[in-house]
VOZASE-566221 format. One line per field, with one value per residue (C-alpha): x, z, y; residue in one letter; residue number from 1. Coordinates in Angstrom, 2 decimals, m for minus. Each point is the difference from the previous one (the first is absolute). Layout:
x <- (X / ...) $
z <- (Z / ...) $
y <- (Y / ...) $
code <- (a / ...) $
pos <- (NUM / ...) $
//
This chain:
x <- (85.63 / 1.42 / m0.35 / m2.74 / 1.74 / m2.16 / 0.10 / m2.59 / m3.47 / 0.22 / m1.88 / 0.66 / 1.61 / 3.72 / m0.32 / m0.47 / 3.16 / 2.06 / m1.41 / 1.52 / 3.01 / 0.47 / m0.67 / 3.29 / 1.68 / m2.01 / m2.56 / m2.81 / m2.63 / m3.74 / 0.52 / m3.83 / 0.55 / m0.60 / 3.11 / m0.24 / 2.30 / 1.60 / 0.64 / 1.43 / 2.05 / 1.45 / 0.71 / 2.02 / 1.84 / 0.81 / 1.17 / 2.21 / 1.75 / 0.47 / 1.56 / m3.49 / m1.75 / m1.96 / m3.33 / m2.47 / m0.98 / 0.97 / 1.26 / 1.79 / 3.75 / m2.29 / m1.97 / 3.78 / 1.65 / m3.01 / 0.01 / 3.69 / m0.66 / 0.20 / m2.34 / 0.43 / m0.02 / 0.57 / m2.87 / m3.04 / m1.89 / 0.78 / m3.44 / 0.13 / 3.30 / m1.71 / m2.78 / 2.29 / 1.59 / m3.58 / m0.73 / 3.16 / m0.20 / m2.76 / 1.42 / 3.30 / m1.24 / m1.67 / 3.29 / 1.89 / m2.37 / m0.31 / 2.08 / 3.62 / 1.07 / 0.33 / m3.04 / m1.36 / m3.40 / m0.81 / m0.11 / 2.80 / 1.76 / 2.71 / 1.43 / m1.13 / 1.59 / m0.61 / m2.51 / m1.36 / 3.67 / m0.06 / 3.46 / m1.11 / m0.61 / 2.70 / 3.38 / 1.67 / m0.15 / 3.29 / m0.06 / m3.27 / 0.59 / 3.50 / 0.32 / m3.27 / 0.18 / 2.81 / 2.47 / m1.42 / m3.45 / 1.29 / 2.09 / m3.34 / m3.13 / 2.79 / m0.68 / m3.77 / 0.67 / m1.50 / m1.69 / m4.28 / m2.52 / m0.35 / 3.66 / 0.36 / m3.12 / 2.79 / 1.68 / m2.05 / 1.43 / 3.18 / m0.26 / m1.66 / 2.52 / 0.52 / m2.01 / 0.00 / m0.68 / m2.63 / 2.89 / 2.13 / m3.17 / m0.97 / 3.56 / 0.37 / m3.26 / 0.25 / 3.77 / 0.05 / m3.51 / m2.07 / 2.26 / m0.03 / m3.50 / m0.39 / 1.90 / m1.57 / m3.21 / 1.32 / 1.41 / m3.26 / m2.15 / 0.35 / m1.11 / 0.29 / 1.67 / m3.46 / m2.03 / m0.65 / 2.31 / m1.79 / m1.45 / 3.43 / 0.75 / m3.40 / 1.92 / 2.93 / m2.05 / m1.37 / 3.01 / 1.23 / m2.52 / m0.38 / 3.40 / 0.28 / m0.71 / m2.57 / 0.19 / m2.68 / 1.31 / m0.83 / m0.39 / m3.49 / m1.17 / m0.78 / 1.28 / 1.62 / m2.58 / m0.68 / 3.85 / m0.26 / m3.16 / 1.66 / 3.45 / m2.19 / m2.22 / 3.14 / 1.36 / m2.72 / m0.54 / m3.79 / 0.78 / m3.26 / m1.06 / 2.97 / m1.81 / m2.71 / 3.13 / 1.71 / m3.49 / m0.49 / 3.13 / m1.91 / m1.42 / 3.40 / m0.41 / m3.27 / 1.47 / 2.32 / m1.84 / 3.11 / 1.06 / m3.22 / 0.24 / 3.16 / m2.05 / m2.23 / 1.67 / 2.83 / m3.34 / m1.12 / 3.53 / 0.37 / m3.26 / 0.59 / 3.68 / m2.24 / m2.45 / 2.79 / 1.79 / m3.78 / m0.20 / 3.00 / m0.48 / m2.78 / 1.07 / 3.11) $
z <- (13.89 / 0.74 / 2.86 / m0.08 / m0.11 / 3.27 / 0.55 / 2.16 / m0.14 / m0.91 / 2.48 / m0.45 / 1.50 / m1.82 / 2.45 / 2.40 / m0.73 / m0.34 / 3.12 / 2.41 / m1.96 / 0.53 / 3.56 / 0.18 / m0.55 / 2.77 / m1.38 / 2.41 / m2.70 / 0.30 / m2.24 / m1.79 / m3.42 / m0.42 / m2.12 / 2.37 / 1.01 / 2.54 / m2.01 / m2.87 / 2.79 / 0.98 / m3.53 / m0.74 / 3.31 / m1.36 / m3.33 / 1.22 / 2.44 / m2.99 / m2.29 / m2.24 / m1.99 / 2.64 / m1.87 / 2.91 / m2.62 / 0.67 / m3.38 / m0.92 / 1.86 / 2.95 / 0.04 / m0.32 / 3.04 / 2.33 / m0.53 / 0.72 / 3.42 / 2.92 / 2.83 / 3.02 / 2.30 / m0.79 / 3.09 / m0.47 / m3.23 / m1.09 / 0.00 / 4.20 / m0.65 / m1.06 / 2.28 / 2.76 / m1.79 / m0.48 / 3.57 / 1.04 / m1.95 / m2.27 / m3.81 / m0.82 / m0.73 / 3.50 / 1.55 / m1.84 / 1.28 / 3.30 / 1.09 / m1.48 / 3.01 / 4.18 / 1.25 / 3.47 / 0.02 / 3.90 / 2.98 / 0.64 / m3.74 / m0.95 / m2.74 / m3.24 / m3.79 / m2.78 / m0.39 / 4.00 / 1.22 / 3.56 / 1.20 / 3.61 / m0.49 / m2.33 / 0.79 / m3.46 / m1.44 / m0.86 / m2.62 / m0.86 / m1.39 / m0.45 / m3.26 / m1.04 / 1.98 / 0.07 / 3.08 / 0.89 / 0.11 / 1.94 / 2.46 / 0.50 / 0.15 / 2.37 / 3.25 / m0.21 / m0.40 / 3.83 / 0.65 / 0.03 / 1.78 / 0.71 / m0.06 / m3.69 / m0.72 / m0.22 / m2.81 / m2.79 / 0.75 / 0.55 / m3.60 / m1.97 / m2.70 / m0.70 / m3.29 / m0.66 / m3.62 / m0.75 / m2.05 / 3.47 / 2.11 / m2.17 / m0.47 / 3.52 / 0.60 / m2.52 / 0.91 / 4.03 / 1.18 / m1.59 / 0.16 / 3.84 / 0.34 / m2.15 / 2.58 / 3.06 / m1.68 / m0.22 / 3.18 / 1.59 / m2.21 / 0.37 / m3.38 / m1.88 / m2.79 / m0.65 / m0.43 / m3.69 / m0.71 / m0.22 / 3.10 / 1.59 / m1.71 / 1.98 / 3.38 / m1.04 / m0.28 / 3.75 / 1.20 / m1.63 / 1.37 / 3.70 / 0.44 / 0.52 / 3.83 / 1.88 / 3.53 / 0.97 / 0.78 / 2.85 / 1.24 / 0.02 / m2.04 / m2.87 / m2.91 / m1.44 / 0.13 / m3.75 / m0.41 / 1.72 / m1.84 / m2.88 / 0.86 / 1.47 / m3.17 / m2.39 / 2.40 / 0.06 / m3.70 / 0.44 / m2.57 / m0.84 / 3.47 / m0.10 / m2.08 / 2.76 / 2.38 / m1.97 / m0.51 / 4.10 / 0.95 / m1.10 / 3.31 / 1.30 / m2.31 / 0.23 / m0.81 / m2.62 / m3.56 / m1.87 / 2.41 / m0.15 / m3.82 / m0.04 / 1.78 / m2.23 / m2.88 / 1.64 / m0.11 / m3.43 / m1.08 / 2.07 / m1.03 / m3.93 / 0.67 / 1.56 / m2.95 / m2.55 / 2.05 / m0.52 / m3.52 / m0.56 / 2.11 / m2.20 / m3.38 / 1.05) $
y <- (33.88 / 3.20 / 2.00 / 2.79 / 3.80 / 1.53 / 3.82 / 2.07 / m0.69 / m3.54 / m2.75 / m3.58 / m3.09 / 1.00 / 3.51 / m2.45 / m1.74 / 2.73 / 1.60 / m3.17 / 0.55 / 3.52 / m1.05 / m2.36 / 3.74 / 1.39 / 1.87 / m0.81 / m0.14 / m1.62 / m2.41 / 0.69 / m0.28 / 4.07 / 1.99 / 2.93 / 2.87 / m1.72 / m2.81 / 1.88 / 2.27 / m3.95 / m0.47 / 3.19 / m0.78 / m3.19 / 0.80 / 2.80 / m2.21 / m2.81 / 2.75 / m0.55 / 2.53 / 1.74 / m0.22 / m1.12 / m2.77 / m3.68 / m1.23 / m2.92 / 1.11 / 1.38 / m3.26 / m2.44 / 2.14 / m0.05 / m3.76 / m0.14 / 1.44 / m2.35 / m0.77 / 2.35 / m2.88 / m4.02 / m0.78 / 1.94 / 1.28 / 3.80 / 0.61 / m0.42 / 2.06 / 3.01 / m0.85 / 0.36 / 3.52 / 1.44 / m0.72 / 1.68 / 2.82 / 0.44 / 0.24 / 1.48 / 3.31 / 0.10 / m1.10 / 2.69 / 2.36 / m1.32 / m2.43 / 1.05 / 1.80 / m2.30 / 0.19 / m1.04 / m1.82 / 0.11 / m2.01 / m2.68 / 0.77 / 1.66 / 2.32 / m2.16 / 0.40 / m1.57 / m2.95 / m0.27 / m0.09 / 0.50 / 1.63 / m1.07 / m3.54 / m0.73 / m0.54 / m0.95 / 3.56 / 0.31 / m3.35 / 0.97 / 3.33 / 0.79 / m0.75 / 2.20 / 2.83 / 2.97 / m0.10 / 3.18 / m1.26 / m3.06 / 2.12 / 2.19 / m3.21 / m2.49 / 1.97 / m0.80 / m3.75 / m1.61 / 3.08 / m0.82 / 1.79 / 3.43 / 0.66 / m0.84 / 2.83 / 2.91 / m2.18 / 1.27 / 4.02 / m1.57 / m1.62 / 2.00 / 1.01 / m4.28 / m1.01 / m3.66 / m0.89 / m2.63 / m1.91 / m0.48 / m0.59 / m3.15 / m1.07 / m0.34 / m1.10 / m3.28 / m0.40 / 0.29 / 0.17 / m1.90 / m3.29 / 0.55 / 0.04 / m3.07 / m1.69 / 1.51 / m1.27 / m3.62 / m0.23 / 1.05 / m2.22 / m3.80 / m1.30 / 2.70 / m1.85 / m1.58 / 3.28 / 1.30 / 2.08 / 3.35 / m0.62 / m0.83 / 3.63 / 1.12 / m0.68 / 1.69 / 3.04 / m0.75 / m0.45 / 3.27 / 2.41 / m2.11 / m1.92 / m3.59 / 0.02 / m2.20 / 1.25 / 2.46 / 3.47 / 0.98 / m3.66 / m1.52 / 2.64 / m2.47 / 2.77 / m3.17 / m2.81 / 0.48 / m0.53 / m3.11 / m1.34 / 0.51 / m1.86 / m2.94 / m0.19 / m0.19 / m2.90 / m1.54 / 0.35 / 1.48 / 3.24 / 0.93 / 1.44 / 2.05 / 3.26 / 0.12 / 0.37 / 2.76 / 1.70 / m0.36 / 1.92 / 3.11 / 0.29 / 1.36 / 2.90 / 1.39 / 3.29 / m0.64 / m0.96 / m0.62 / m2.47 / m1.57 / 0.36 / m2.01 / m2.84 / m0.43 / 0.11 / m2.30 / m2.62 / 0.49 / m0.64 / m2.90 / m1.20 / 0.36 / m2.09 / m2.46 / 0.35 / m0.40 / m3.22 / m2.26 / 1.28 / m1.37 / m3.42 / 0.04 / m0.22 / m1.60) $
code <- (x / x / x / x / x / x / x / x / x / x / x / x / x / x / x / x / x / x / x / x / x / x / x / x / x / x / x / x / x / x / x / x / x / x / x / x / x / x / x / x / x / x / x / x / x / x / x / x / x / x / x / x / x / x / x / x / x / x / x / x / x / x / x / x / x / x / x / x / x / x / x / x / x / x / x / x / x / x / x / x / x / x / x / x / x / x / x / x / x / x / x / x / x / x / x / x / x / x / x / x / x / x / x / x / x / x / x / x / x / x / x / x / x / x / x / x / x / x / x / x / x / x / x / x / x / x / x / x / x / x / x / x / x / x / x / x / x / x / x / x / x / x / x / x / x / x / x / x / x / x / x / x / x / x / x / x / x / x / x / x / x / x / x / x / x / x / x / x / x / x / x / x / x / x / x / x / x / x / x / x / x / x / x / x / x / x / x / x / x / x / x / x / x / x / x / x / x / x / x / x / x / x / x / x / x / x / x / x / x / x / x / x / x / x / x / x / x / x / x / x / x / x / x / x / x / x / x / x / x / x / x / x / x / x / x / x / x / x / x / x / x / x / x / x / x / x / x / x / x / x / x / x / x / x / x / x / x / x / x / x / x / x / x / x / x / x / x / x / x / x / x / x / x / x / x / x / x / x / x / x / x / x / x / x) $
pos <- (1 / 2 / 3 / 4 / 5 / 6 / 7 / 8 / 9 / 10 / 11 / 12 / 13 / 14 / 15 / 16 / 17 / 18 / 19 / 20 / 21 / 22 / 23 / 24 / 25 / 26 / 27 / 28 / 29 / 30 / 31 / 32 / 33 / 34 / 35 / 36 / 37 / 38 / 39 / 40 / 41 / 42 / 43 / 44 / 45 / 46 / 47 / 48 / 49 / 50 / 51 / 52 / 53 / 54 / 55 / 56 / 57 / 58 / 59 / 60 / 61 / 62 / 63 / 64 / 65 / 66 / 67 / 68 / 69 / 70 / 71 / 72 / 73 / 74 / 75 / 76 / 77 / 78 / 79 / 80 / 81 / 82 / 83 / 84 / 85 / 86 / 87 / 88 / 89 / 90 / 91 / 92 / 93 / 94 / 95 / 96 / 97 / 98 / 99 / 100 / 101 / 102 / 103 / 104 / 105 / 106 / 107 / 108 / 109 / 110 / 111 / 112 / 113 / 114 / 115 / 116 / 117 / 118 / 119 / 120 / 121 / 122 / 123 / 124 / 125 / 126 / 127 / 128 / 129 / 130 / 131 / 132 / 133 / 134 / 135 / 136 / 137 / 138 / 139 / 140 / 141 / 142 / 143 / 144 / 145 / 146 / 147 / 148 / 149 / 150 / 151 / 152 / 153 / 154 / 155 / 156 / 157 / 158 / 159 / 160 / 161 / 162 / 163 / 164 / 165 / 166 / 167 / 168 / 169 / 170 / 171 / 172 / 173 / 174 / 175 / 176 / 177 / 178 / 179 / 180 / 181 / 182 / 183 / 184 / 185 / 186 / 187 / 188 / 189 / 190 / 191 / 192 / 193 / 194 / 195 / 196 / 197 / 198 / 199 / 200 / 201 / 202 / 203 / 204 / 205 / 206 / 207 / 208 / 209 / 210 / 211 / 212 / 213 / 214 / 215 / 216 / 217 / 218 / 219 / 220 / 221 / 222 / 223 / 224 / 225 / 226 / 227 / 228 / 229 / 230 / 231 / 232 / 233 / 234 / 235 / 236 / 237 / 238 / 239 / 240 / 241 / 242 / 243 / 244 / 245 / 246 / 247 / 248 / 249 / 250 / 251 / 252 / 253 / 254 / 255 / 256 / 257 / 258 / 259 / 260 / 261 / 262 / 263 / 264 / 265 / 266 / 267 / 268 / 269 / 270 / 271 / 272 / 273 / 274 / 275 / 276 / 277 / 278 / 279 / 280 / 281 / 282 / 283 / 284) $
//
């Protein structure tokens, strides 16, 4: 059966479809079955890149490349790929708009580019972004790399003539950053290999936005106890108490909704992998 021709305005389960597949290219859709402008803004993106007729329409060619595209990452589902993208950044028109020039969020962080890349906690910037970014751009962002805190804040004057394209920010970020994370997030997670894997994929995105540590900061705080529930309950293999962990860490934010936002929807996800693993057992 041939594949349904989609164009704007359509809303069915093929959208869908195409929508995760846009998303191996990084388009950061919501993969809801609706043919809107962002999706057709993907599409046009897409085609021009392929050397396609830039219609906005997926066709038959449209429909044969998108297919040919691979998976951004071999360990976790693209849909917790662009999870982790949205999270970062919002969609790619928001990060064009706000999020295409370094950028200091506060606190302990420092100057950040691209998909949550933290100059001051990184230290592989130069193999992470050489081959994406201009030597000029690299010669301006490298004195900002181990710099967090308030002495990173006069970064963002410093760097304000550096754009970053969304096309190097996701290149680096499924090339260099993402892989590391996927291994911080097994080395802190005894048993991971058993989880489902969107909610292995649920954890990266944890261990994105928090880091992989389990030692309260300052000491006996207990900022991390929800960090060590979770690492016990994935030992131990007791996964389903591990959204009510996730949804309890929103009591270090109390001011912060889109941290608390990322909680909870860190738990739906990990509940619906959960969801999806019995179905399976199931009908198995």
């Amino acid at each position: 059966m041939a594949d349904l021709v989609l164009q704007s305005g359509d809303n069915n389960p093929s959208v869908v479809e195409a929508q995760d597949l846009l998303n191996r290219n990084g388009a950061l859709l919501d993969t809801d079955g609706s043919f809107g402008g962002g999706t057709e803004a993907a599409v046009r993106e897409f085609q021009a890149a392929q050397n396609l007729d830039v219609t906005g329409v997926i066709d038959a060619s449209t429909w044969q490349s998108l297919r040919a595209l691979p998976e951004p990452s071999p360990d976790i589902p693209t849909s917790i790929v662009a999870f982790i993208g949205q999270e970062e950044v919002g969609s790619c028109a928001e990060y064009e708009t706000e999020c295409s020039r370094p950028a200091w969020p506060g606190v302990e962080s420092g100057v950040t580019i691209g998909v949550g890349y933290d100059l001051g906690q990184e230290s592989g910037f130069e193999a992470d972004w050489s081959d994406v970014l201009t030597p000029d751009q690299m010669s301006a962002l490298t004195p900002w790399v181990g710099i967090r805190g308030e002495a990173a804040k006069p970064g963002v004057a410093a760097l304000a003539g550096i754009t970053i394209p969304w096309n190097a920010a996701w290149t680096a970020f499924i090339r260099r950053s993402l892989p590391d994370y996927i291994s911080e997030t097994r080395n802190a997670f005894a048993g991971w290999d058993r989880l489902p894997k969107l909610c292995f994929g649920v954890l990266v995105d944890l261990v994105y936005n928090r880091g992989a540590g389990m030692t309260d900061s300052p000491p006996g705080s207990g900022n991390r106890q929800e960090m060590r529930d979770i690492r016990d309950a994935v030992a131990s293999g007791q996964f389903q108490t591990i959204p009510a962990s996730l949804r309890a860490m929103k009591r270090l934010w109390p001011n912060a909704p889109g941290l608390q936002g990322r909680r909870d929807r860190e738990a739906a996800l990990f509940e619906e992998g959960l969801a999806q693993q019995s179905s399976a057992s199931q009908t198995a």
